[in-house]
N, C-alpha and C positions, 0 to 999 in steps of 0.2 A: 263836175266834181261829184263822186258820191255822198248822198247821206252819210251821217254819220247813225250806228244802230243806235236801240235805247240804250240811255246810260249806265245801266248795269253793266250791259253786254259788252260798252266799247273800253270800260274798265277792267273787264276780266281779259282781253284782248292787250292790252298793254301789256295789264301785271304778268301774261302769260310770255309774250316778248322780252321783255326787263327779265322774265322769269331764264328764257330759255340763254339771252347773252351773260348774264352773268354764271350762268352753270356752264356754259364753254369754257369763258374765261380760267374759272376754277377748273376746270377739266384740261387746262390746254397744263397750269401751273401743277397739279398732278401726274401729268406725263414729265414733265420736267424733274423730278421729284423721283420719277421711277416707281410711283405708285401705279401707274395703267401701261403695261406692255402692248408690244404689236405697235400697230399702228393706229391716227389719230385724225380722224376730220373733223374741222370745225364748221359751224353753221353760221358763224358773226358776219352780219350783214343780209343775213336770208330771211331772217325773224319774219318777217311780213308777209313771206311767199309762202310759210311753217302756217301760221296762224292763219291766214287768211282762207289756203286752201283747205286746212283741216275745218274749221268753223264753216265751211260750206257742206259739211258732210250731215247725212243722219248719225246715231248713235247704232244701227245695223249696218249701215255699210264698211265696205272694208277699206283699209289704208294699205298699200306697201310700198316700200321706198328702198334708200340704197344704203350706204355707209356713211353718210350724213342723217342720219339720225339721232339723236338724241333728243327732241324733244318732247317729250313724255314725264311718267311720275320722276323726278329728279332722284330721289333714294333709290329704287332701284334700278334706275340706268346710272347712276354711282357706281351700284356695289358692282353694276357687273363691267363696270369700264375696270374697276380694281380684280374684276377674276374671283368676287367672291358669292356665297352660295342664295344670297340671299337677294341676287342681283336677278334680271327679268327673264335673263335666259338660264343663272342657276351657276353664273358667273362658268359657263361654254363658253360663251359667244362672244364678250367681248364690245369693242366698239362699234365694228362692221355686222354683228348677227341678233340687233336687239328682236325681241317677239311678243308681245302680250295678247296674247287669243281673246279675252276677256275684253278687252277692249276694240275687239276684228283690226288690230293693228299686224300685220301680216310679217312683218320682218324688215329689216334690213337686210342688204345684200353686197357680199365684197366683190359677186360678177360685173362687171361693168356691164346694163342690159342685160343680165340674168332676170332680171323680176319679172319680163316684160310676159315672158311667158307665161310665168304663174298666173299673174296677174290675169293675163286671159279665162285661163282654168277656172281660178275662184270663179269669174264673171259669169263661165259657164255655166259652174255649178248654181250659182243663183238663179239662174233660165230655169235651169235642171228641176230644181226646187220649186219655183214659181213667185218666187218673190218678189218685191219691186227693188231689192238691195243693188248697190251699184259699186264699182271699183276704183276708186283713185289709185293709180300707179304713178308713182314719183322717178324722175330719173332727169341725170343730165346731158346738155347737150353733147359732151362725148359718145354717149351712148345712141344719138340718134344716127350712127352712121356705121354703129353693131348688126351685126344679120339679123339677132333677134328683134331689133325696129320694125323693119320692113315685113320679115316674117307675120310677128303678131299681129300688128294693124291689120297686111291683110288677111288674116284669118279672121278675126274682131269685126273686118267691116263684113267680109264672107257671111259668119255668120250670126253678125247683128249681137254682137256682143257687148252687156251695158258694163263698159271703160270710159272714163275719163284719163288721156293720157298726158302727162304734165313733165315740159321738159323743161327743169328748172336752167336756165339760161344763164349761168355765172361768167360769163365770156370766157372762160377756156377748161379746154380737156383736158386735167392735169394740168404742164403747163407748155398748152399750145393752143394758141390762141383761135379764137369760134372762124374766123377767116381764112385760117392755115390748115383747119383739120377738115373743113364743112364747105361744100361749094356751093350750099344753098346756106345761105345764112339767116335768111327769113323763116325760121325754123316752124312757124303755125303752119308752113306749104308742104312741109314735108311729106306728108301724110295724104296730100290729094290726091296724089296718080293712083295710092292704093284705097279709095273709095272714105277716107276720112276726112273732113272737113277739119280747120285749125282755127283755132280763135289768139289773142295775147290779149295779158294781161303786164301792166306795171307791178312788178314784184319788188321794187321799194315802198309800195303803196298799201300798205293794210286792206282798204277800203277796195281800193280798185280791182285788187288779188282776187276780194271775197264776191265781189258783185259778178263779175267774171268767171269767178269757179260755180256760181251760184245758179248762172245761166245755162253754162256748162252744164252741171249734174242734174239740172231738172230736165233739158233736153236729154240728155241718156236716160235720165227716167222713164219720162212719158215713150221716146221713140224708140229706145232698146236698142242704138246704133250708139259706136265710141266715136269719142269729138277728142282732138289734139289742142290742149291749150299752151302755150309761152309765156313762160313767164320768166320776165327779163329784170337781174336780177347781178348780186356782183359778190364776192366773198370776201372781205376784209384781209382775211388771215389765206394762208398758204392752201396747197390742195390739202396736204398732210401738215404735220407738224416737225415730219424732215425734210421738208421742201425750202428750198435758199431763196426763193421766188425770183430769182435773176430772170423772168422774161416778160417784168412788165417793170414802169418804173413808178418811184414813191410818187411823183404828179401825178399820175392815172389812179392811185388810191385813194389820195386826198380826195379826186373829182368828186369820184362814188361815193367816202366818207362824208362828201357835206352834201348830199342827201340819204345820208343816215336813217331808216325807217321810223325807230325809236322816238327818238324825238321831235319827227318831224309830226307822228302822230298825235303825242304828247302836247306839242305845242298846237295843234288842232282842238283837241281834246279842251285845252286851256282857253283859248280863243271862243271857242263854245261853252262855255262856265263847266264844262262839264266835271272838270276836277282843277285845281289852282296848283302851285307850283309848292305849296308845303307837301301836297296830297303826292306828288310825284315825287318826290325825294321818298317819300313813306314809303311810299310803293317798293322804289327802286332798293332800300334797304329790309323793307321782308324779302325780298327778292333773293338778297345777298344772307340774311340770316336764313334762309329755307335753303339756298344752297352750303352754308356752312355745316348746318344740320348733316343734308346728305351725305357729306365728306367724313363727317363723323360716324355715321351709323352703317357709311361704308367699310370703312377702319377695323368697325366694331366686329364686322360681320366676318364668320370663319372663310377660310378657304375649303374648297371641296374635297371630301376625304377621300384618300387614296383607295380605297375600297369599291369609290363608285367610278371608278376610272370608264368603266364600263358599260356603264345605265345608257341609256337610250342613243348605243350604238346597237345598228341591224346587223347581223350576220346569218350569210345567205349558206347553209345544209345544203348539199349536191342530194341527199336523200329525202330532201323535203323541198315541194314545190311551193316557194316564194319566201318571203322574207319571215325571220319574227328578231323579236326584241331582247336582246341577251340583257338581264337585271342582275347585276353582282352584289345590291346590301340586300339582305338577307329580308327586310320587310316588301322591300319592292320586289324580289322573288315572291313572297308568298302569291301576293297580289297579282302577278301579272304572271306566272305560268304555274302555279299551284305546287304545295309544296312536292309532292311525289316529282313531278318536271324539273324543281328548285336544283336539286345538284346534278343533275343531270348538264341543264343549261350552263350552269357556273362555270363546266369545266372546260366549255370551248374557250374561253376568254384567257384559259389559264394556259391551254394549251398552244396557243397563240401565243400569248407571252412569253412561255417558254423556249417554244422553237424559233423567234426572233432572237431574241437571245441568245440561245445558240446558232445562228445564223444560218437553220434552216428555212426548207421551203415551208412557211405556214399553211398553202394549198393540201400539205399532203397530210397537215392534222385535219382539216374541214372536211376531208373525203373519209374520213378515218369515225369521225364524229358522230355518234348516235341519233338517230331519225329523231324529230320532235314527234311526240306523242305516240 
């Protein structure tokens, strides 16, 4: 059985758990509500594979993950599950495209195995750079039997690229189950025939997640080669939040629910004086007032003005060779193509507009479009 860390540390690991299930909860009771469009993953029951793996990182390495994400600053992955501006991607992105660079938290992603590649790139880029920084890539086992699996690994092992790859193992894709989609189900193996080695980790286990991810990321440190970790692991709640879960039954969630992470840890924590059972109530109610908070200042916060409908979409000039950035509120023109460029730029966006509209070809406004610079 693993240590348990110092007692600060294994405190701030709960409250962050308690932190991330109750701001589901509240997020599942907001899409219901019709406050958060699109679609909706929850993470209840993963808490331990969230925490675990992230607390094995430095504060220079990078994260990225898929459309289970949410756990992060809870205000603004509020505001932008509600679509609003003050949310982390600026209320774009929604549930499936959270991003905070500030934190090398690289994104979610609504590809199934879309990341896998980024994910590589960053790692490269860090080679590139010379750094000792490294990659956790999140993603589930549906994903390992996407092209881009196999692809990245072996390019990754090819060229000794520092990934940790984490296939969070909730027993099924969607919903089909890890035996019906996966003819290897031993999912750490996957990765060998293309020069990866695979480790598992208990992902109801706080502890065991983190000692394991631990090993993991200091061996891609030191050796500069990606290792494939498991972690096995199970989701309370639906794939989405319009899922009728019809392919598994309520006795198979009960199983999973009573080894619940939460308080299994909780009750570890207790067992070892480390906090007593007023202190966990405490907890679990800032937990609850911090995410009541977010719901509020989510509320509070505007939606994106029609005006910037535009801002950091690229559009690609046949007369100018590569991309640039069309900025439609008048401050982020100044800033980003100078004012002489400012209306020049504005008026693709309009011109597009328009000819949609009228239900033409938009191609033959972009060919039509004045050269950049």
């Amino acid at each position: 059985m693993p240590e348990l860390p110092e007692p600060d540390r294994a405190r701030e690991w709960l409250a962050t758990m308690m932190l991330i299930r109750r701001f589901e909860e509240r997020a599942g009771e907001q899409y219901a509500r019709a406050k958060i469009g699109g679609f909706l993953h929850l993470s209840i029951g993963e808490e331990a594979t969230i925490v675990g793996s992230a607390r094995a990182l430095r504060e220079s390495d990078y994260l990225i993950s898929t459309y289970r994400s949410h756990g992060h600053a809870p205000e603004n992955v509020m505001a932008e599950l509600f679509g609003r501006v003050d949310g982390c991607s600026h209320g774009r992105g929604g549930s499936m495209h959270m991003f905070d660079l500030a934190r090398r938290f690289m994104g979610g992603y609504g590809i199934v195995g879309g990341n896998l590649p980024i994910a590589a790139g960053i790692a490269l880029a860090s080679d590139y750079q010379g750094t000792e920084d490294i990659t956790l890539c999140t993603f589930g086992d549906g994903a390992s039997n996407q092209g881009t699996f196999g692809e990245t690994l072996n390019l990754a092992a090819l060229w000794r690229l520092p990934v940790v790859f984490m296939v969070t193992n909730n027993q099924f894709g969607m919903g089909t189950a890890l035996r019906r989609h996966s003819a290897v189900t031993d999912l750490q193996r996957k990765g060998e025939s293309l020069g990866v080695p695979g480790m598992r980790c208990d992902g109801m286990d706080v502890l065991d997640t983190h000692a394991v991810l631990s090993e993991a990321v200091e061996r891609v440190r030191e050796d500069r080669r990606p290792v494939l970790v498991e972690a096995v692991t199970y989701r309370f709640r639906g794939h989405s939040m319009a899922d009728p879960e019809q392919y598994r039954t309520k006795e198979e969630v009960a199983e999973w629910r009573a080894r619940d992470p939460i308080p299994a840890f909780a009750e570890r924590l207790i067992a070892d004086g480390v906090i007593d059972e007023a202190e966990r109530q405490r907890m679990d109610a800032d937990a609850l007032a911090r995410v009541d908070a977010a719901v509020e200042f989510a509320d509070a916060s505007p939606f994106p003005a029609p005006d910037t409908l535009f801002d950091d979409v690229y559009v690609l000039d046949p007369q100018t060779h590569g991309w640039y950035s069309v900025e439609t509120t008048p401050e982020r023109q100044q800033s980003a193509v100078g004012a002489d460029a400012a209306a020049d730029a504005s008026e693709i966006p309009q011109q597009l507009t328009e000819a949609l509209a009228a239900g033409e070809d938009s191609s033959e406004h972009l060919r039509e479009a004045p050269a950049d610079g």
